[in-house]
C-alpha positions as CSV (number, residue, x, y, z in Angstrom):
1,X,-16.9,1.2,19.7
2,X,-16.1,-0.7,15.9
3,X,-12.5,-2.1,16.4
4,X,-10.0,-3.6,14.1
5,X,-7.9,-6.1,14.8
6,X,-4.8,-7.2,13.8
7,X,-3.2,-10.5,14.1
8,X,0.0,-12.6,13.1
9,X,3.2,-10.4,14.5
10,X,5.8,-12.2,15.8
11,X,9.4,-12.3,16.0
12,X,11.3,-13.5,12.6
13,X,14.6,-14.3,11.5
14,X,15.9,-12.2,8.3
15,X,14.6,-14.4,5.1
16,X,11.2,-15.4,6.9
17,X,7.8,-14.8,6.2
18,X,4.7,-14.0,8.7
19,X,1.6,-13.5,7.1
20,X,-0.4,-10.6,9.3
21,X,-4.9,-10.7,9.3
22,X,-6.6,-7.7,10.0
23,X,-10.5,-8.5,11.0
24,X,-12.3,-5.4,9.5
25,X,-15.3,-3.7,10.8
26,X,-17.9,-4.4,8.6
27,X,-20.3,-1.9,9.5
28,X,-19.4,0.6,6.8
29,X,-18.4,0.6,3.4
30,X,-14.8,1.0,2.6
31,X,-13.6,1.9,-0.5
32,X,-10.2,0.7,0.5
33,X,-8.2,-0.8,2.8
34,X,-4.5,-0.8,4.0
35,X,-1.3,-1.4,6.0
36,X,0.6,0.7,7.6
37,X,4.3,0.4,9.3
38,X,5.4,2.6,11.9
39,X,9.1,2.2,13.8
40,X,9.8,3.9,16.7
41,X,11.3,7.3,15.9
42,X,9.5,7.3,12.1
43,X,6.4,8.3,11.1
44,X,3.8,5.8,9.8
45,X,4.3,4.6,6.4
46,X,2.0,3.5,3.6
47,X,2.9,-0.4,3.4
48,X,0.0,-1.5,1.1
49,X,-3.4,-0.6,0.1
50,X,-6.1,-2.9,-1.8
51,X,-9.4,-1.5,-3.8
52,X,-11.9,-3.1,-2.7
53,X,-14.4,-3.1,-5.6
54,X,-11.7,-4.1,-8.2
55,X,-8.9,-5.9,-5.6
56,X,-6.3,-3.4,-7.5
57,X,-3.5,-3.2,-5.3
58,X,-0.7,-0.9,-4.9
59,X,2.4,-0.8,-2.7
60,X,5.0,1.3,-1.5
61,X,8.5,0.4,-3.2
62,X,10.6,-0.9,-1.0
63,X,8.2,-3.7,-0.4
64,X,7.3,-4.6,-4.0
65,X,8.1,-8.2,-4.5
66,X,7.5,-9.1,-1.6
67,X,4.6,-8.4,0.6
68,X,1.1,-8.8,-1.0
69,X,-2.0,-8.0,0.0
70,X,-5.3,-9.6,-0.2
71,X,-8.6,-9.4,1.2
72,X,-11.7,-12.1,1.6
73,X,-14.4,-10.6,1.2
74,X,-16.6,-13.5,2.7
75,X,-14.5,-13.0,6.0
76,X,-14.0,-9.2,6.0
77,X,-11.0,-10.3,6.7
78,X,-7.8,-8.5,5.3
79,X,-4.3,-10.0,4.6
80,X,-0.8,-9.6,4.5
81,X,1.8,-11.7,3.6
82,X,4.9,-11.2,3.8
83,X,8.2,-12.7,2.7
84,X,11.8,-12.5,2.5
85,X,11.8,-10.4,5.6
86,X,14.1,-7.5,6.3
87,X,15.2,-5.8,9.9
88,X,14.0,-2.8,8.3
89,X,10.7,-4.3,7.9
90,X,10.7,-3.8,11.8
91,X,7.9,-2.1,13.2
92,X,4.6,-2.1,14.5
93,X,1.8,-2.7,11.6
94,X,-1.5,-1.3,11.4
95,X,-4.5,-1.9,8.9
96,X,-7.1,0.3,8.4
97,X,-10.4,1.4,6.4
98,X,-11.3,4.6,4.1
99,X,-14.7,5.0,3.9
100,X,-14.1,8.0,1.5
101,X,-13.0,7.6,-2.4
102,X,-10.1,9.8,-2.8
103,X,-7.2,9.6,-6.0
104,X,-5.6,6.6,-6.0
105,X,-1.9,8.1,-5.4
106,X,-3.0,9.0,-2.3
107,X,-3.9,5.4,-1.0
108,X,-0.4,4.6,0.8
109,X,-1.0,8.0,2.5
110,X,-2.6,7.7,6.3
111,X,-4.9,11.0,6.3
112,X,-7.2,8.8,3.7
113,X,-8.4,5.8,6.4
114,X,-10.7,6.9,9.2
115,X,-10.5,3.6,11.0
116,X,-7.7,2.0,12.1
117,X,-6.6,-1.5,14.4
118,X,-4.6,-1.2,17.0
119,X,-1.4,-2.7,15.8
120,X,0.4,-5.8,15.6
121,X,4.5,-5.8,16.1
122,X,6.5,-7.8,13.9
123,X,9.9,-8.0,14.6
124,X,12.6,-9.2,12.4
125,X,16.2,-9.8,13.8
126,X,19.3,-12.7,13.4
């Protein structure tokens, strides 16, 4: 069974930053890849998603200006960093793969990735 894993959660005070790796599978082609947020009692959210031909990146808004991410294709290794942290950033992050093209306003939308890590909890708090 191909796996992702995500690394880099933690616990954070408000204002911090944790950058968050995503080792990818490698074993198919992905058109693009993303992160996902998901708090308890919310459904999983569209965080950030990345292009991987072009590296064009898109991101939902309440994280614009401050989370970025970034891939290395040399590592299939997938990144995100994130700064000036909010407790409404709280929740469990997942990154995950579409092998399939599809338009690109649906890239923040989950039914688009077929394989997905099994999550990485980043907590933010005073």
């Amino acid at each position: 069974q191909v796996q992702l894993v995500e690394s880099g959660g933690g616990s954070v005070q408000p204002g911090g930053s944790l950058r968050l790796s995503c080792a990818t599978s490698g074993y198919t082609y992905n058109f693009y890849l993303g992160w996902f947020r998901q708090a308890p009692g919310k459904e999983r959210e569209g965080v950030a998603a990345i292009v991987t031909d072009d590296g064009a990146t898109y991101y939902t808004d309440s994280v614009k200006g401050r989370f970025t991410i970034s891939q290395d294709n040399a590592k299939k290794t997938l990144y995100l960093q994130m700064n000036s942290l909010k407790p409404e950033d709280t929740a469990k992050y997942y990154c995950a793969e579409a092998s399939q093209k599809a338009y690109r306003w649906l890239l923040l939308r989950a039914e688009t990735y077929d394989r997905w890590g099994q999550g990485t909890q980043v907590t933010v708090s005073s």
